[in-house]
Biopython code that builds the backbone (N, CA, C, O; Angstrom):
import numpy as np
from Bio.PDB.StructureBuilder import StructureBuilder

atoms = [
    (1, "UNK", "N", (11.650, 10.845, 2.625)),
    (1, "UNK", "CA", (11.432, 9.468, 3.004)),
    (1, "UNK", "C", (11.670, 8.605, 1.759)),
    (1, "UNK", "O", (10.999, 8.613, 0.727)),
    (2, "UNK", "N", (12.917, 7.743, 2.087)),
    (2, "UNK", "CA", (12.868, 7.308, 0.857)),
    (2, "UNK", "C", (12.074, 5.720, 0.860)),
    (2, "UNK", "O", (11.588, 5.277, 1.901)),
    (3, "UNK", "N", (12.028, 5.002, -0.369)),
    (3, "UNK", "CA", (10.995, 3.248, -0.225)),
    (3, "UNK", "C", (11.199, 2.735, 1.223)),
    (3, "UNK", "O", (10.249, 2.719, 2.006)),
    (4, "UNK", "N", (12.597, 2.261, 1.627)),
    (4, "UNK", "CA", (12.769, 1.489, 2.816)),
    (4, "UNK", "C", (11.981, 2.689, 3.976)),
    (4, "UNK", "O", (11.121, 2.267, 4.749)),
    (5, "UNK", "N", (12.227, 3.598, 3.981)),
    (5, "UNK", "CA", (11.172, 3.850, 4.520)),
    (5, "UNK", "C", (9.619, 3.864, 4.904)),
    (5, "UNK", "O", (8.924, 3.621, 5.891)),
    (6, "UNK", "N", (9.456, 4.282, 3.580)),
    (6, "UNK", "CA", (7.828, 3.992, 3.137)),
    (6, "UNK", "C", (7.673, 2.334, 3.572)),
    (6, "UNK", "O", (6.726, 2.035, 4.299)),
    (7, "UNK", "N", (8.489, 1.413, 3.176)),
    (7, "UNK", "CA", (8.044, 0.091, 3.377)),
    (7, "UNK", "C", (8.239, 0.027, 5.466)),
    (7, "UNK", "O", (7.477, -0.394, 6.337)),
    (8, "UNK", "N", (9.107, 0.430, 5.503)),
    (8, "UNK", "CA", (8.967, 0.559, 7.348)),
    (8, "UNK", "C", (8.168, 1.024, 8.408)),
    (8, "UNK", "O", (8.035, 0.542, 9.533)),
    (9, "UNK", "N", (7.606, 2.111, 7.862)),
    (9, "UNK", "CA", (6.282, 2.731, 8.164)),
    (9, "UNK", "C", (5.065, 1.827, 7.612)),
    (9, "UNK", "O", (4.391, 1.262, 8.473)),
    (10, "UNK", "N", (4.840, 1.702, 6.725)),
    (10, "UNK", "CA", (4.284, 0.865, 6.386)),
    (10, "UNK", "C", (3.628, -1.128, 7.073)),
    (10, "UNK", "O", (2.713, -1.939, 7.218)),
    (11, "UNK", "N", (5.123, -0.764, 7.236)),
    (11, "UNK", "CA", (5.038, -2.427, 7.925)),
    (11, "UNK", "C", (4.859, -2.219, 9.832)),
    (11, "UNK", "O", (4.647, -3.159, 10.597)),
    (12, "UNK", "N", (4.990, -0.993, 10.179)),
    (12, "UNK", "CA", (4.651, -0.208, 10.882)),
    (12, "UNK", "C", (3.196, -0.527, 11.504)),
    (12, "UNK", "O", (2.966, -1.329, 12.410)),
    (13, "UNK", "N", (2.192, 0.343, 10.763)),
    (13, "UNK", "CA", (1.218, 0.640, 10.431)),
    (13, "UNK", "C", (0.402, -0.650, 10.393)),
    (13, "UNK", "O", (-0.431, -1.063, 11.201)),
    (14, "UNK", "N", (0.886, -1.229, 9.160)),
    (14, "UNK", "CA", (0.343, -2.805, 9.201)),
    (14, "UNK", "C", (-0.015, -4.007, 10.449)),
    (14, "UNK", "O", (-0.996, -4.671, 10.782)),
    (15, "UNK", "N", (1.421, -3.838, 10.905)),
    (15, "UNK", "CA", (1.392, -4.882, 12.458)),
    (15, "UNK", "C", (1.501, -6.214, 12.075)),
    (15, "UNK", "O", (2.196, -6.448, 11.086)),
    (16, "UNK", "N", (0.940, -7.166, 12.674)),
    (16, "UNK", "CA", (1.119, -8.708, 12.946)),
    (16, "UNK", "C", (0.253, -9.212, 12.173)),
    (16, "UNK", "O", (0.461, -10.121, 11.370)),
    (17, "UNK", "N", (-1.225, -8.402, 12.455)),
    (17, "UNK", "CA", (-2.330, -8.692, 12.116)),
    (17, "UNK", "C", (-3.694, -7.769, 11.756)),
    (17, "UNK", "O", (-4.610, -7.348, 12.461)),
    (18, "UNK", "N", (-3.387, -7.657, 10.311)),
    (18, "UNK", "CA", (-4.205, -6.195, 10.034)),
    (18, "UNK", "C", (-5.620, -6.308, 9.447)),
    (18, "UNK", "O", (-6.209, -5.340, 8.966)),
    (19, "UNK", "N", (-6.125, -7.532, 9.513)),
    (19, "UNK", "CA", (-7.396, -8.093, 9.120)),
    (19, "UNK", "C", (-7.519, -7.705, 7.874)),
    (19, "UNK", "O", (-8.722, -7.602, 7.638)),
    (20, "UNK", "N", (-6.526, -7.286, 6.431)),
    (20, "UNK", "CA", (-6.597, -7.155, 5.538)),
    (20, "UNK", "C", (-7.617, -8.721, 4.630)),
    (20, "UNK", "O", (-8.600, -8.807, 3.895)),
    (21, "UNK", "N", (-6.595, -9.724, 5.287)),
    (21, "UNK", "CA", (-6.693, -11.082, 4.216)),
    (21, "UNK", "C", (-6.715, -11.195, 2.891)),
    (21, "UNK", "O", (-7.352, -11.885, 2.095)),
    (22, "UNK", "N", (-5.725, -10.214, 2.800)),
    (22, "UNK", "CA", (-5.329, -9.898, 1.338)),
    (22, "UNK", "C", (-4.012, -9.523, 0.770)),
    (22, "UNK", "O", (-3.084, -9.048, 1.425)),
    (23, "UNK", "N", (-4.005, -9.739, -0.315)),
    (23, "UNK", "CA", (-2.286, -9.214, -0.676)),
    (23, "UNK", "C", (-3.270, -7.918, -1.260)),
    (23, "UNK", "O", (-4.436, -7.770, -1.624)),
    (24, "UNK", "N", (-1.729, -6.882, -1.070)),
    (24, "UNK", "CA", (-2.013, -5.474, -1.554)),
    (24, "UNK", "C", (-0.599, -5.089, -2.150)),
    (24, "UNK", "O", (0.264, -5.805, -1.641)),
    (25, "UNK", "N", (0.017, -4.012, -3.244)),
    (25, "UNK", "CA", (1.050, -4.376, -3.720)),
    (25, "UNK", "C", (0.856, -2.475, -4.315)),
    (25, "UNK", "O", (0.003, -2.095, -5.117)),
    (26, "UNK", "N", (1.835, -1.644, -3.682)),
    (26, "UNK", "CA", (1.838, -0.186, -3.791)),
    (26, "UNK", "C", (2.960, -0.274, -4.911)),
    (26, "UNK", "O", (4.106, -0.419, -4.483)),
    (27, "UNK", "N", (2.822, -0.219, -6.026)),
    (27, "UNK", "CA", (3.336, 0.160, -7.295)),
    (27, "UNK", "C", (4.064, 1.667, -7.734)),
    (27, "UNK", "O", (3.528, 2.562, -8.386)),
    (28, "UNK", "N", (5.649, 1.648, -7.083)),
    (28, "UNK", "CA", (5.472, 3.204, -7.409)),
    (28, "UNK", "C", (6.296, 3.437, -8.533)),
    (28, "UNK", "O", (6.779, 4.565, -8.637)),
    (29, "UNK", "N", (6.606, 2.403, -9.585)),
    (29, "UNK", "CA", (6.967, 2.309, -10.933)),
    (29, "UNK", "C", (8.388, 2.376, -11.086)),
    (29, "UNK", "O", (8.701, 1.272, -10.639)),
    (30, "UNK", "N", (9.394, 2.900, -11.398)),
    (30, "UNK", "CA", (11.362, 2.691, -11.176)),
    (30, "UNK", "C", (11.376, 3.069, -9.951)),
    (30, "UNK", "O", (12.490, 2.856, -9.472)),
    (31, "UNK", "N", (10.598, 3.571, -9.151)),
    (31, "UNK", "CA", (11.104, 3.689, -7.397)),
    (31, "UNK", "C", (11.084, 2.453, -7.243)),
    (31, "UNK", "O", (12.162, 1.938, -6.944)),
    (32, "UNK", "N", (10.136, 1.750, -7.358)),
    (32, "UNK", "CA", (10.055, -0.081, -6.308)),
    (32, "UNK", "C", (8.365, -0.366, -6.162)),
    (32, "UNK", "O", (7.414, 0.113, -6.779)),
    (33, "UNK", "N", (8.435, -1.248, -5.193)),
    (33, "UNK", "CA", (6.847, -1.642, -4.927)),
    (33, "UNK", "C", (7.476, -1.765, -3.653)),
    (33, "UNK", "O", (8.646, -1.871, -3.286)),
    (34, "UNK", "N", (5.654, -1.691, -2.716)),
    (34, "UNK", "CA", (6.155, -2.189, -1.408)),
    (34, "UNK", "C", (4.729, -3.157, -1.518)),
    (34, "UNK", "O", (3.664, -2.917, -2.087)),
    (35, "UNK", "N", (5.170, -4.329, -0.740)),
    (35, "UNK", "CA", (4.036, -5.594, -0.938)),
    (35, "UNK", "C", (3.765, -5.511, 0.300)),
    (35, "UNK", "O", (4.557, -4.999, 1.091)),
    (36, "UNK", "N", (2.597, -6.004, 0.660)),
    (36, "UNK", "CA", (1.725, -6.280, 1.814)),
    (36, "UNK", "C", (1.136, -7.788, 1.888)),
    (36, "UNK", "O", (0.439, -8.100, 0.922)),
    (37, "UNK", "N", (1.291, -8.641, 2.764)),
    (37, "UNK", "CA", (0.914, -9.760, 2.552)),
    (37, "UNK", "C", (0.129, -10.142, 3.633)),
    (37, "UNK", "O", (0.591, -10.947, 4.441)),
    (38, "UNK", "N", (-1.034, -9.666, 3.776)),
    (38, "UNK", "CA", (-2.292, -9.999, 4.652)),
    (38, "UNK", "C", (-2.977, -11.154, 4.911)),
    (38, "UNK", "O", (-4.075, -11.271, 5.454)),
    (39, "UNK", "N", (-2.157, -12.102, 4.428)),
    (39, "UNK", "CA", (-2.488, -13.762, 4.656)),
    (39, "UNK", "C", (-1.975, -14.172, 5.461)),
    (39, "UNK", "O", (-2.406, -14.875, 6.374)),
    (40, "UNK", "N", (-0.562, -13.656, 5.184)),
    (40, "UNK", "CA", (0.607, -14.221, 6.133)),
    (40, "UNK", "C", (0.398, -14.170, 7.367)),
    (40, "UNK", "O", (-0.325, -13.270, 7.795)),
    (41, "UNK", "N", (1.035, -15.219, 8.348)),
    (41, "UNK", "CA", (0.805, -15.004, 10.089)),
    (41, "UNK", "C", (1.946, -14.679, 10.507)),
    (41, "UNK", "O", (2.410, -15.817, 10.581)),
    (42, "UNK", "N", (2.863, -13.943, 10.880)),
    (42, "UNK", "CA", (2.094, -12.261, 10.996)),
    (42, "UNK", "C", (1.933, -11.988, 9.504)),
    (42, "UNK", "O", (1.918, -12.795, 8.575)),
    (43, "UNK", "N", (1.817, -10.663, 9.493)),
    (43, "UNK", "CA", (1.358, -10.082, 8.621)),
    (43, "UNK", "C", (2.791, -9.751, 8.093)),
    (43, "UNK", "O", (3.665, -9.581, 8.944)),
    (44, "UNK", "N", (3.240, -9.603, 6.261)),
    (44, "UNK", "CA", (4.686, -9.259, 6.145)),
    (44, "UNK", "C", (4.260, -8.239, 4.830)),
    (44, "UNK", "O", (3.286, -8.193, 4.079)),
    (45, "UNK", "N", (5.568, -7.425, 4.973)),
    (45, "UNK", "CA", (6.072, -6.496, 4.000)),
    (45, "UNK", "C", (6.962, -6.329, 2.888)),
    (45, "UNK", "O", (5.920, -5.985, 2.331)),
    (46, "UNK", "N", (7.527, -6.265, 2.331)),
    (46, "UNK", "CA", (8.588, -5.929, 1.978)),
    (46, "UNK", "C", (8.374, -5.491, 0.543)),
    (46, "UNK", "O", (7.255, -5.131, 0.179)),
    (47, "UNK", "N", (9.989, -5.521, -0.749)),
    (47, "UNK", "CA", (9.888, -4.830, -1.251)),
    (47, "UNK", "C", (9.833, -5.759, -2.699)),
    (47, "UNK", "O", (10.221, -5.255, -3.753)),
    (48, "UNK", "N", (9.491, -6.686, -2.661)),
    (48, "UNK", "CA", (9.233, -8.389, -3.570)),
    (48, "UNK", "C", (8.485, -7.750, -4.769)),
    (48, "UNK", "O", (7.450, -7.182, -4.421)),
    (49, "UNK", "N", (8.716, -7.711, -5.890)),
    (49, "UNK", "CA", (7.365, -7.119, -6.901)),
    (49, "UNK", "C", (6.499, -8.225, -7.357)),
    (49, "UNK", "O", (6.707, -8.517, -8.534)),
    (50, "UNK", "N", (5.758, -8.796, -6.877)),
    (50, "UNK", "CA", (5.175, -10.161, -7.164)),
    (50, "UNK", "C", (3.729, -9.562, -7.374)),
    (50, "UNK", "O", (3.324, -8.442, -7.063)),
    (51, "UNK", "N", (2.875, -10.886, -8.150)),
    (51, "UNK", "CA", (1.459, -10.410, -7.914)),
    (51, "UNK", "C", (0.632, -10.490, -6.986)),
    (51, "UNK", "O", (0.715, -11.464, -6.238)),
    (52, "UNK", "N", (-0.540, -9.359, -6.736)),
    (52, "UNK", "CA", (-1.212, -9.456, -5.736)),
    (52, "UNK", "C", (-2.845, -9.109, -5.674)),
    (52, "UNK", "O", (-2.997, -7.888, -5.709)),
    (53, "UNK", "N", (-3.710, -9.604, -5.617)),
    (53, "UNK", "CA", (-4.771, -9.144, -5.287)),
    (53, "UNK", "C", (-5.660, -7.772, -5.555)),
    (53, "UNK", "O", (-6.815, -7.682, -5.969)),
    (54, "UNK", "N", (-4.652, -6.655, -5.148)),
    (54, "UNK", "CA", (-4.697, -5.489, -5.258)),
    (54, "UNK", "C", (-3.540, -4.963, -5.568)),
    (54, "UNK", "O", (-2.568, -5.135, -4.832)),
    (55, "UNK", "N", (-3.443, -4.005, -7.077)),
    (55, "UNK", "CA", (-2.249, -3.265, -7.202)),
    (55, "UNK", "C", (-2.521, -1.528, -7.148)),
    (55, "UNK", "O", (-2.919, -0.945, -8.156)),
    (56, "UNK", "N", (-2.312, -0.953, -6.131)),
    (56, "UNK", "CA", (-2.326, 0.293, -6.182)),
    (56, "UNK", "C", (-0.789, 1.417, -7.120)),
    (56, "UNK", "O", (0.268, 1.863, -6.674)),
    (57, "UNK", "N", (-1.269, 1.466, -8.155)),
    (57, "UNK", "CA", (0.018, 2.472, -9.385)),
    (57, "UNK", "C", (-0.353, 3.972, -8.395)),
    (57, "UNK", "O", (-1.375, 4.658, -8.431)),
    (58, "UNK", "N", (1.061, 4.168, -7.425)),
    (58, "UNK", "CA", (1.167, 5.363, -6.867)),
    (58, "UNK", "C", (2.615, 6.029, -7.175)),
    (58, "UNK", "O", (3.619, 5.319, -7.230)),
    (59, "UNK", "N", (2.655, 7.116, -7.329)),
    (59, "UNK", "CA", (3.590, 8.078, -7.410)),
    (59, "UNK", "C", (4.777, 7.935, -5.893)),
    (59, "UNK", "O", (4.106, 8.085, -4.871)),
    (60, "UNK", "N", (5.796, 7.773, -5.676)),
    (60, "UNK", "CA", (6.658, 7.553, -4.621)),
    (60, "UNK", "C", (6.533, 9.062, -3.307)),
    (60, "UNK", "O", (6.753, 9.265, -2.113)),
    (61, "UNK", "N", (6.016, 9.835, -4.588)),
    (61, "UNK", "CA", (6.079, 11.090, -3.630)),
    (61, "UNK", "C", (4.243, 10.605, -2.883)),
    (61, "UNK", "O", (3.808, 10.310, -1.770)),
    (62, "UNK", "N", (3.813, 10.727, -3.930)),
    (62, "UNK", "CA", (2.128, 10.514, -3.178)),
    (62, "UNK", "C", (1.976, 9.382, -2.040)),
    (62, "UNK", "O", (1.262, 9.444, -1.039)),
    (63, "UNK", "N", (2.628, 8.579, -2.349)),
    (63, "UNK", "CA", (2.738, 7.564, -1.417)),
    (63, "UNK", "C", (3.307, 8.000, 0.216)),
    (63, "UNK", "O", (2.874, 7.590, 1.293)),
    (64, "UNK", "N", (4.479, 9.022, -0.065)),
    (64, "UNK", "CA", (4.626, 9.517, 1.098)),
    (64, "UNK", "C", (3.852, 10.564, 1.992)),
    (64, "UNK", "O", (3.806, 10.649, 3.219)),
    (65, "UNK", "N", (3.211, 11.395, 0.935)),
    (65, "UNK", "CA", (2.042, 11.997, 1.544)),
    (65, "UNK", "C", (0.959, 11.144, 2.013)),
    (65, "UNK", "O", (0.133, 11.628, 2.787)),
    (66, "UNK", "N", (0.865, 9.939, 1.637)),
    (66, "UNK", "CA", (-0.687, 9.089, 2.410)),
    (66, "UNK", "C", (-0.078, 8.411, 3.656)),
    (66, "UNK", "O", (-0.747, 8.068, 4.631)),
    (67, "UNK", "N", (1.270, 8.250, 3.527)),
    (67, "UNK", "CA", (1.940, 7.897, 5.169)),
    (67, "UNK", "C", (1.874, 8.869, 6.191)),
    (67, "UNK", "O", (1.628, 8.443, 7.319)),
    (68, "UNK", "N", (2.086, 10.428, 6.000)),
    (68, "UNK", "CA", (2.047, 11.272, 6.375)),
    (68, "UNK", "C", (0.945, 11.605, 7.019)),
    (68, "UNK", "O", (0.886, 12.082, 8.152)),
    (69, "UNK", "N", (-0.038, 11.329, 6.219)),
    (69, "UNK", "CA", (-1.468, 11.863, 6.531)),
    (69, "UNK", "C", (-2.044, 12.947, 5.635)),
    (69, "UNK", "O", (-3.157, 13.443, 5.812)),
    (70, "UNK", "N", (-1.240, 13.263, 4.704)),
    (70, "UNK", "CA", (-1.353, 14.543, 3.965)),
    (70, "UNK", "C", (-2.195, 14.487, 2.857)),
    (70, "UNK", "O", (-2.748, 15.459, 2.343)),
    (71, "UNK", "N", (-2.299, 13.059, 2.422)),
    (71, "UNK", "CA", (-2.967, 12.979, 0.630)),
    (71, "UNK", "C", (-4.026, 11.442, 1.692)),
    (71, "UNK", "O", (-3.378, 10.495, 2.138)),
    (72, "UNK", "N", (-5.413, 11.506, 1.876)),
    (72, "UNK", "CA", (-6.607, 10.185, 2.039)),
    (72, "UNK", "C", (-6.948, 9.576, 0.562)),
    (72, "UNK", "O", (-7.422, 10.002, -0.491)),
    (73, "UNK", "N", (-6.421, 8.294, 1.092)),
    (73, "UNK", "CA", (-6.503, 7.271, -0.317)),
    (73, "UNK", "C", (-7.876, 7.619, -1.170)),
    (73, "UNK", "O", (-7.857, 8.129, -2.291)),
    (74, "UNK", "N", (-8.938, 7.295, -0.526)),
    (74, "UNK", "CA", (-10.285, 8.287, -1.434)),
    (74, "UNK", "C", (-9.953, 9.351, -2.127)),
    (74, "UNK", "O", (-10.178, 9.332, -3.337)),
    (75, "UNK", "N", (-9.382, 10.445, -1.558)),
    (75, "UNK", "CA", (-9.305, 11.654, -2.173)),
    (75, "UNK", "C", (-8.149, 11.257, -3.372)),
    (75, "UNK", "O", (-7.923, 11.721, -4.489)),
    (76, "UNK", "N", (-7.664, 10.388, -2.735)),
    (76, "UNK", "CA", (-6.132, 10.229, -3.758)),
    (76, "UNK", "C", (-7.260, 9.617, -5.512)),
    (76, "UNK", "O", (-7.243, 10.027, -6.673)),
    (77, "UNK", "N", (-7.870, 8.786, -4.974)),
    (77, "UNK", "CA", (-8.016, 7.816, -6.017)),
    (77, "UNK", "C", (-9.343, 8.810, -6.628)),
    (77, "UNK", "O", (-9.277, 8.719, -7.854)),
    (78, "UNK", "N", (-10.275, 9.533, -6.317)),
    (78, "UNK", "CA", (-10.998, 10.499, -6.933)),
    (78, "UNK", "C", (-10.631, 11.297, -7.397)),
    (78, "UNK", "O", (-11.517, 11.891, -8.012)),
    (79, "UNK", "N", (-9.245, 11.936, -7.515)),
    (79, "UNK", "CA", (-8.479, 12.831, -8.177)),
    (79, "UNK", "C", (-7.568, 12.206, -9.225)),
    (79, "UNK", "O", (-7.131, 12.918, -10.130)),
    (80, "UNK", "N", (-7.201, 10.679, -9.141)),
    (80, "UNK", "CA", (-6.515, 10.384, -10.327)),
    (80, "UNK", "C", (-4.888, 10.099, -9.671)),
    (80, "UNK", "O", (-3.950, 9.599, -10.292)),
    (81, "UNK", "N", (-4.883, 10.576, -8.248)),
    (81, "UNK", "CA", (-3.501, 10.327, -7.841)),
    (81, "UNK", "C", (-3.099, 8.862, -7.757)),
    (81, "UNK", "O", (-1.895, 8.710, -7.962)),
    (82, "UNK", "N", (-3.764, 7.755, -7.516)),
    (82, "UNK", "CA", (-3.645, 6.538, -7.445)),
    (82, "UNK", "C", (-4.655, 5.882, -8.490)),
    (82, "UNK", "O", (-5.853, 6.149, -8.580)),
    (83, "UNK", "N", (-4.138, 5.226, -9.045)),
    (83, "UNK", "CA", (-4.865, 4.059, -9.842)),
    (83, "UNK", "C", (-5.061, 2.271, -9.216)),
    (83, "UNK", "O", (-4.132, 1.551, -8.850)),
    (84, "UNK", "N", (-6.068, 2.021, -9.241)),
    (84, "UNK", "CA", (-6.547, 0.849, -8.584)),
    (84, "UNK", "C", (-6.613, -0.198, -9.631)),
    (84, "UNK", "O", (-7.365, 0.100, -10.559)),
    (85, "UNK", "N", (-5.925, -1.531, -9.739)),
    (85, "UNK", "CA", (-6.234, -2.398, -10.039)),
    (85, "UNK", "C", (-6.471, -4.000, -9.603)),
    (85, "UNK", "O", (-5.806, -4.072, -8.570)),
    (86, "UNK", "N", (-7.006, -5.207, -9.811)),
    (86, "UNK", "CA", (-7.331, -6.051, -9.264)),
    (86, "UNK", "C", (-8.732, -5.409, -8.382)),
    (86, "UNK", "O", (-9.465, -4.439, -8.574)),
    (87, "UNK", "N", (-8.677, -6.452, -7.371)),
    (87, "UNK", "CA", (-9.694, -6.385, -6.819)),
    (87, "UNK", "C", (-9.966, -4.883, -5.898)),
    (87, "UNK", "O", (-9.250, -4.413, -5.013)),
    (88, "UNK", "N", (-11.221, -4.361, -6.443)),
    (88, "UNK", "CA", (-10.908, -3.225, -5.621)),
    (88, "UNK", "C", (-11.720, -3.058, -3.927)),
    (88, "UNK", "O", (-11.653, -1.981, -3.336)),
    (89, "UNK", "N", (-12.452, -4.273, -3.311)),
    (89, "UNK", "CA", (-12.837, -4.216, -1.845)),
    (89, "UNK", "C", (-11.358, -4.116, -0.965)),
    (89, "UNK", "O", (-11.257, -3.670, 0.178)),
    (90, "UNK", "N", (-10.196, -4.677, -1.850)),
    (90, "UNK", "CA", (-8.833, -4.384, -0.841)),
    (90, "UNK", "C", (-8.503, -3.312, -0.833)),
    (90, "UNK", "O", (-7.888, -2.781, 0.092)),
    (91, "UNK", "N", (-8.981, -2.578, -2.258)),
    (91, "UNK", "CA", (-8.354, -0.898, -1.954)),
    (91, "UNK", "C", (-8.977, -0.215, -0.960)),
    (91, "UNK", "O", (-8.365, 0.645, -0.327)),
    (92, "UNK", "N", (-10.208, -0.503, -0.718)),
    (92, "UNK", "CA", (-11.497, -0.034, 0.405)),
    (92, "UNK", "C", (-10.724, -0.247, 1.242)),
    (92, "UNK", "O", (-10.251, 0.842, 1.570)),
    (93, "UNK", "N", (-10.204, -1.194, 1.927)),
    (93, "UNK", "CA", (-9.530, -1.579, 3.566)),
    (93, "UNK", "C", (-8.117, -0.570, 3.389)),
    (93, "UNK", "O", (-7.465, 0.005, 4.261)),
    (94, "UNK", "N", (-7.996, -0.594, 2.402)),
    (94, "UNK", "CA", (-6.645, 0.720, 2.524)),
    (94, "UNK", "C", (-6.802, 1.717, 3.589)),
    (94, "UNK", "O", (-5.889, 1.769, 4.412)),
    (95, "UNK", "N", (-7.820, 2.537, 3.724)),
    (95, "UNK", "CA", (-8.128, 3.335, 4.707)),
    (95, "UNK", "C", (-7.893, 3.259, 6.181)),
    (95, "UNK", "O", (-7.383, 4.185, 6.812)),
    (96, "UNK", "N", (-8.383, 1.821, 6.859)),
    (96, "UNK", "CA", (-7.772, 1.090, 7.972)),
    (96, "UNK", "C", (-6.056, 1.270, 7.968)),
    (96, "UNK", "O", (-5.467, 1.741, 8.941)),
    (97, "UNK", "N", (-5.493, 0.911, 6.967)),
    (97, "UNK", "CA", (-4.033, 0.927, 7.226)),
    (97, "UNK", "C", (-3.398, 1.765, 7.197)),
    (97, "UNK", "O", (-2.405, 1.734, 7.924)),
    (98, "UNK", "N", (-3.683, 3.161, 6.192)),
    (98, "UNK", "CA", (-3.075, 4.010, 6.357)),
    (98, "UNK", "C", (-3.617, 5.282, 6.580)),
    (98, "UNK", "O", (-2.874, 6.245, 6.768)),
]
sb = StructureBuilder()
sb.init_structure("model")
sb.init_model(0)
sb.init_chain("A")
sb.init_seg("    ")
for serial, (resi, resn, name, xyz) in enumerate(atoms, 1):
    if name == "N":
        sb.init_residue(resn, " ", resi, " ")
    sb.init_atom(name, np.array(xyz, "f"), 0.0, 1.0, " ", f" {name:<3s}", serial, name[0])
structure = sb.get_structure()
């Protein structure tokens, strides 16, 4: 699965309206970012590297395992697989989305 993927699933997942009310911004470093913009009406995605609220620093592969179902953002971020920065009650709603 490559980003445009991850960001399609993603935007997927997300929907119109994901009661985030937040920007969230998946950092997967020379792969890309995929942004989440939970303000927006609908709700939008894409692959913009701007700032946000919440920056989750994930690995491109790990990222595809938490689309999958394979790697839970908790487990991710108690093991060191994801790093959380900004505000972290948006990383909490992560769970809802993916």
């Amino acid at each position: 699965m490559d980003l445009q993927a991850c960001t399609d699933e993603l935007r997927r997942k997300v929907g119109e309206s994901s009661s985030l009310n937040s920007t969230l911004k998946f950092d997967c470093g020379a792969e890309g970012v995929v942004y989440i913009d939970g303000r927006a009406v609908p709700n939008t995605v894409d692959n913009t590297d701007r700032d946000a609220d919440c920056t989750v620093g994930i690995t491109h592969e790990n990222l595809v395992a938490m689309l999958r179902g394979e790697l839970q953002p908790a487990t991710a971020f108690m093991t060191g697989k994801i790093k959380v920065s900004g505000d972290m009650s948006v990383a909490l709603k992560l769970q809802r989305i993916v």
